[in-house]
N, C-alpha and C positions, 0 to 999 in steps of 0.2 A: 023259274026264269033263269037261264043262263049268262053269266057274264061273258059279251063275249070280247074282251081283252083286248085281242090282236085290233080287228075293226077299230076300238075307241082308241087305241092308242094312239093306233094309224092318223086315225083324223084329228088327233087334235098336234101330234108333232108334222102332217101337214100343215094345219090352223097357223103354226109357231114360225115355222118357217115362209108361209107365204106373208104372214104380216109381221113379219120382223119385231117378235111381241117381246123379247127379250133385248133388243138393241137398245145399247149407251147412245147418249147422242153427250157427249164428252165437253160439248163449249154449250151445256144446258148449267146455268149458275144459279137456277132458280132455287131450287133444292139442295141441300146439303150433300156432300160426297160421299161415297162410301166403297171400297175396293176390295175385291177378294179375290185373291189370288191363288190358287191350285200350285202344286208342284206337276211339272209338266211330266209327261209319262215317257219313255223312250220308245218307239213305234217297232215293238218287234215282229215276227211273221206270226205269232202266236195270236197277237190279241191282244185286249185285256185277261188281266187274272182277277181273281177276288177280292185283294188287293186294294185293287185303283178305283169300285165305287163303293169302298167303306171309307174311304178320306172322302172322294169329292161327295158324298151324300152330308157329308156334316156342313161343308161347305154350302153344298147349295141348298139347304136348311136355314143357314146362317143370311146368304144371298134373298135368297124368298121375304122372310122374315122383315129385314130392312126395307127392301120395294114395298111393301106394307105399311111399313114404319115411315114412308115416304121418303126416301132415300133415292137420291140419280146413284144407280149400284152399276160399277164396273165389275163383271165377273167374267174375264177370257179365257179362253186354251190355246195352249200352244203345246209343242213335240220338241224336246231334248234328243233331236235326232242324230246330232252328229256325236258319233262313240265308234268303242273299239270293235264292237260286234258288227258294226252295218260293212267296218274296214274289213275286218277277220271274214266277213261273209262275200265280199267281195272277192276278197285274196283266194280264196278253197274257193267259187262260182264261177269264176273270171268275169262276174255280171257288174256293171257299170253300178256303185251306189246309188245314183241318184235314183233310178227308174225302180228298186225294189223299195228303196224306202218311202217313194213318193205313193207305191200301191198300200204300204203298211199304215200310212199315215190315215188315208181314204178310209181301211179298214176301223183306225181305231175310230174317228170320226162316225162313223155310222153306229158302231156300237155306243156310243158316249151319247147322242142323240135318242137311241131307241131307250136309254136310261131316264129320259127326260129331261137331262139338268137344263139351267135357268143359263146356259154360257149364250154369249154374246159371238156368235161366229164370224162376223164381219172383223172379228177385232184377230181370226185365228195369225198364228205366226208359227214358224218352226227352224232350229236354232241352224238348221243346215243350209237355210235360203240365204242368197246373198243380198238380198233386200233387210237381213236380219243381220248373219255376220259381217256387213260392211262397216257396221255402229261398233261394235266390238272391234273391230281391228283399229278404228278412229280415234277410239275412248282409249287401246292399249298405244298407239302412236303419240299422244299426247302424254300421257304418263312416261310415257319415253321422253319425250321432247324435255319435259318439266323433271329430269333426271329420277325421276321415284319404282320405273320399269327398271332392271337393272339383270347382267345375265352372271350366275356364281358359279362355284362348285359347291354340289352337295351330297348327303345320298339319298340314292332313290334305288326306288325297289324294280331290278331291271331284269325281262325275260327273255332268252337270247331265241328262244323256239317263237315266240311274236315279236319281236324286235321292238320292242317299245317298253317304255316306263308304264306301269303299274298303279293305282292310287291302294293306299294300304288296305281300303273294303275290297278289294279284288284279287288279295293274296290270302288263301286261307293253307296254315299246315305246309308255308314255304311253296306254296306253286299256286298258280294261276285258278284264277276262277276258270277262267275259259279253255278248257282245256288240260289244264289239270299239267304244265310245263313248272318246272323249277323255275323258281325266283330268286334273285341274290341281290346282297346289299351292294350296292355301287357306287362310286364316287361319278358325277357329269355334269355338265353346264347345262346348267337349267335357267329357265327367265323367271324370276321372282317381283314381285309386289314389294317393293318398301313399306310393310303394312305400319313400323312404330311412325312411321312420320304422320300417320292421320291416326293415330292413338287416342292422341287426344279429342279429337273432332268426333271418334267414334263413343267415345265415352260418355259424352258431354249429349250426345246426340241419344245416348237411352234413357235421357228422361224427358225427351220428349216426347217419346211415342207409349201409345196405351197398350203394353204387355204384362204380364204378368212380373211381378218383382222376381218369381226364381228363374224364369227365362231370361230376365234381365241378368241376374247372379251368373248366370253361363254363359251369356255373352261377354259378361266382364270380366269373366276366367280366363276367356276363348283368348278373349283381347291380351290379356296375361300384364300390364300397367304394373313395371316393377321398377326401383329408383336405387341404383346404386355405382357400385366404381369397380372397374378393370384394372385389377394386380397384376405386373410382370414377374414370373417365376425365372428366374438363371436356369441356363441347364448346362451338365454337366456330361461330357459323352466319354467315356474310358477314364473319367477324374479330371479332364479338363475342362475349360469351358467353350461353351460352343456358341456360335452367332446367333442361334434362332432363342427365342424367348418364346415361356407358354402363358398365353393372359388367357385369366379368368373372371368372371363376374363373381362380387358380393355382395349380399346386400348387409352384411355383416362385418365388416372390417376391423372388431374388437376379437373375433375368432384366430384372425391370421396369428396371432400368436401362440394357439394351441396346434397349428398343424402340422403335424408330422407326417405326411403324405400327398402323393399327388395319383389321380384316379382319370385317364383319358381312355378315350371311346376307342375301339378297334379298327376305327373309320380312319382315326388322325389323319392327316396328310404328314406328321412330323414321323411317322413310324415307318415309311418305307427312306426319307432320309438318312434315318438310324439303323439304318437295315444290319449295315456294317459293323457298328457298334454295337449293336444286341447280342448278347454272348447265347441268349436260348429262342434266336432268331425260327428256328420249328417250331419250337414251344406255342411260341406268338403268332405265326403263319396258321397253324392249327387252330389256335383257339379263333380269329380271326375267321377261319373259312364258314368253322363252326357257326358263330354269331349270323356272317354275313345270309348263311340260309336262314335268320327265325327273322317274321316280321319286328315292326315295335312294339305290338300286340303281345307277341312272346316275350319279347326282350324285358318288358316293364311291366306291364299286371298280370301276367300269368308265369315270371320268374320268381319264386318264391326261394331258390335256392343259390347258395353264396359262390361265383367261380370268378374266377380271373387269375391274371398272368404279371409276374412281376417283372418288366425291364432290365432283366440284369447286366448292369453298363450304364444305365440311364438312372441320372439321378435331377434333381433338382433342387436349386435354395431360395431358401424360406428369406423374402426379399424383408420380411418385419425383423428377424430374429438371427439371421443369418446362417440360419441352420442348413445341411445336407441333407433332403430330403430322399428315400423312395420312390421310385412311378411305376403303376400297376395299370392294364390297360381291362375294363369290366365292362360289360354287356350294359348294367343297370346303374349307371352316375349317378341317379336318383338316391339312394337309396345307400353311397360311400361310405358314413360312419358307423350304420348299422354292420357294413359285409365287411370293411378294411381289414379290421380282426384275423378274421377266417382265413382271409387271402393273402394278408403276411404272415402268418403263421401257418399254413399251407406250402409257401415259398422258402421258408425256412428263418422268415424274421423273429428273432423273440423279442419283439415291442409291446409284449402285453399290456404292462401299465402306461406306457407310453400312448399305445392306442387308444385305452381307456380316458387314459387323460385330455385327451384331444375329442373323445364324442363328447365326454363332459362339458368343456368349453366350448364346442362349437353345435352344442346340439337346441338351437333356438336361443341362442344365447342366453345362454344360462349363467354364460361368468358373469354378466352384467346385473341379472337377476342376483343371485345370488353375493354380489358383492352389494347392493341395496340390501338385502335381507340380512347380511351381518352387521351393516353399520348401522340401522335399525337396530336390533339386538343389542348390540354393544354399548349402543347411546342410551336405549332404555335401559341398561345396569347400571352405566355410570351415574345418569341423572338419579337413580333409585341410591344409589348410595349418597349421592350428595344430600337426596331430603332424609334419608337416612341421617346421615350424618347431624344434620340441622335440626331434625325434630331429637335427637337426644342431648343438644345444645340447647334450644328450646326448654325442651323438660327441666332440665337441671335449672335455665332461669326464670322460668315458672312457679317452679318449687319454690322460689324464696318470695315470689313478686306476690305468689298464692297468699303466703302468709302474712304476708306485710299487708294487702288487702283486707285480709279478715282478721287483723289485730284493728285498724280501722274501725273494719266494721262493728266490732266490740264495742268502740268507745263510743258509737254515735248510739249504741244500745242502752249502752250504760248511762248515759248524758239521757234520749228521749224517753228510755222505757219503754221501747213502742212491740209488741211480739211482734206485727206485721215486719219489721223488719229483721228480725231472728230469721222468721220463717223465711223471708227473700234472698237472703244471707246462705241461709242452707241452702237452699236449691239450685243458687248458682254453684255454689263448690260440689256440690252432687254431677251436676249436669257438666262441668267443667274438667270435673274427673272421669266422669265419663265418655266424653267428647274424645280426652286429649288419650283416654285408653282405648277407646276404637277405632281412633287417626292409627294410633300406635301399632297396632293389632294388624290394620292395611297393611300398612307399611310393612311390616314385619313380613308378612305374607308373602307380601309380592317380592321382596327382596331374598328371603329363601325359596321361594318358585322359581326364581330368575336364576337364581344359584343352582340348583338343583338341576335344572334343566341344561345348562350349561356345561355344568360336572357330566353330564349322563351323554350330552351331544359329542363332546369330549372325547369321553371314555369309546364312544361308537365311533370317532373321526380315526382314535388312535391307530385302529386296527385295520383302515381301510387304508389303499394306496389315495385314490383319490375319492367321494362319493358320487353314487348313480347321477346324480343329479340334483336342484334346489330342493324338491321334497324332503330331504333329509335334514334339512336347515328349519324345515317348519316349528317345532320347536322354539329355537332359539327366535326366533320371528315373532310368533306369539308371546313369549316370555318379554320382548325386548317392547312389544307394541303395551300388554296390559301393564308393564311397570313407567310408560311415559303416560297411557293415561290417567295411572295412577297418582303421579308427579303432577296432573294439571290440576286433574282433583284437588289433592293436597293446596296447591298454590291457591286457587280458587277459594278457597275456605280460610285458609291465613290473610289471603286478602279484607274477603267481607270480615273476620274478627278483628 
């Protein structure tokens, strides 16, 4: 017996269709809710590809499942139709967008249909209808209204062969997906979201939905929730000082005393002010053009290598310390204490230890770490020396107390005759010589450990300018921690005797 496919298929997505066996009926509150949501497709002339029903098949796995489970299950579709492909298809067609993408749409619809899924088509929408974008332009008019829409300068990635801004998926290898046109970094007024002002609403808001914790974790990356303060840097143009100020964010303000640098983007806007003041103004234009063709894709996880340009003319002061600082303008900000190195001493600075000194302090804050891990250290020596000190004070008044006890105990010997008290006599002085010899013993230990290790951290400090970093103090850390717990020990024990 043959299956024959097409026929059954046929009649049962007739079946679905003429009795609307998948429709929401949306103000049903009998049942519990349940909403699944597809990413909408963009209606090319092509079709579907492969693609678009390995996501919606889990989907509507997931959809099925629930209506079973007794669920009122919203599951709709809609088309992502407004983009730059349907514009770009118009521009090269001279064919009006609406009327090609209204056939695309029709297409994709039928194919999405003969797949079977459980969608709800009474509910379809598509983002190019102005029955759709009329909400979107309402919702951005009020974000206006309530100041949180707001128009800046930024960069954006811009193609002068399609005249329009780019989103970063759409620039591969500095040119256009579409088309395959040079893209360059650009400074232009763009309309932005005030996204920190709902920061917190959005944060607050992922624990109330049921996601997975690491989807969670990436949303509150995305969201980026960081607390800290805005430093103004002096700047300095030919040795004077000049009116404009460079404010930075930290979230570290114990750092600013270690830096000796300042590291701006090729984008600045302060850079073509100083135009005139930059003595290797080509230098800078170059590296600048350079940059401006790599995405941020390039610029940041696939630059593995140290470049940038140093401001010769431009300086800046260090507003904590009042120092004259450097300004180097680098592809990869991220990543400043690691590359500063390479790129003043490429430029002709010899700040070596100087630069060293400044990742050291400012590389997670380590001066703070490690200024706890010496005074740690330091307090457990001293405190080791004082019971030091006190158990050989101790000892010596022991030694007499010892005796004067068991001349005592002699005479109550001598007086009752009893051995049981010989024998209780001995054992305490056994047990008390022993005690007060492997207090002693500790002690002693811990106290040439501490020493030791302090000599040798020492001897390894002498020879460095500054070191790599707190691992180098572990040592002294440990030394400094077992000789306090050693110190409570001790206390602990002179107490209860």
């Amino acid at each position: 017996m043959n299956y024959e496919f097409s026929a059954i298929e046929a009649k049962w997505h007739k079946y679905w269709e003429e009795n609307d066996t998948f429709h929401t009926d949306v103000w049903d509150f009998s049942k519990p809710k349940y909403y699944v949501l597809d990413m909408f497709p963009y209606p090319s002339g092509v079709g579907l590809h492969a693609g678009h029903p390995e996501g919606y098949t889990a989907t509507d796995i997931m959809s099925r499942m629930k209506r079973m489970q007794g669920y009122n299950v919203l599951h709709p579709m809609g088309y992502d139709s407004f983009g730059l492909p349907a514009e770009q298809y118009a521009v090269s067609t001279g064919n009006h967008p609406n009327g090609f993408t209204q056939k695309n749409i029709e297409t994709f619809s039928k194919q999405l249909k003969e797949l079977g899924f459980d969608y709800d088509w009474s509910k379809l929408t598509a983002t190019s209808d102005p029955e759709f974008y009329k909400w979107t332009q309402w919702i951005f008019k009020k974000l206006w209204e309530a100041g949180y829409a707001k128009r800046i300068e930024m960069p954006v990635n811009w193609c002068e062969e399609l005249g329009t801004v780019l989103a970063n998926d759409e620039v591969i290898d500095g040119k256009s997906e579409r088309g395959g046109y040079p893209v360059v970094k650009k400074m232009m007024m763009q309309w932005v979201i005030d996204q920190p002002a709902f920061a917190e609403k959005l944060l607050e808001g992922l624990e109330e939905i049921d996601w997975p914790e690491a989807t969670k974790e990436i949303q509150r990356n995305w969201i980026g929730k960081s607390t800290g303060a805005l430093v103004d840097f002096g700047v300095l143009t030919g040795g004077a000082c000049a009116d404009e100020k460079i404010t930075v964010y930290t979230t570290r303000c114990d750092t600013l005393f270690g830096v000796t640098y300042m590291v701006i983007s090729p984008e600045h806007p302060f850079l073509e002010q100083w135009k005139d003041q930059i003595k290797n103004w080509d230098e800078v234009q170059a590296y600048r053009d350079e940059a401006a063709r790599k995405s941020d894709f390039e610029r940041g996880e696939l630059n593995k290598d140290t470049t940038g340009v140093r401001l010769d003319g431009i300086e800046v002061i260090n507003p904590a310390t009042g120092n004259i600082e450097a300004v180097t303008i680098e592809e990869q900000t991220e990543q400043v204490c690691k590359n500063i190195g390479a790129i003043l001493e490429a430029n002709g600075i010899g700040f070596d230890k100087v630069v060293k000194t400044t990742c050291f302090l400012a590389d997670m804050g380590d001066f703070v770490t490690i200024a706890l891990v010496m005074t740690v250290g330091i307090l457990g020596g001293v405190v080791c020396c004082i019971f030091f000190l006190k158990k050989y004070m101790n000892k010596l008044q022991g030694k007499g107390k010892k005796e004067k006890q068991v001349e005592e105990a002699k005479q109550v010997k001598q007086a009752e005759q009893d051995d049981f008290i010989e024998d209780f006599i001995d054992d305490i002085s056994d047990d008390f010589s022993a005690d007060e010899k492997d207090r002693s013993f500790g002690t002693y230990a811990t106290t040439a450990m501490f020493v030791g290790l302090c000599a040798a951290y020492i001897g390894s400090y002498v020879g460095k300018a500054m070191p790599s970093g707190g691992a180098d103090l572990m040592p002294l850390f440990v030394a400094g921690v077992a000789a306090l717990c050693m110190a409570v020990f001790e206390f602990l024990i002179q107490k209860k005797n």
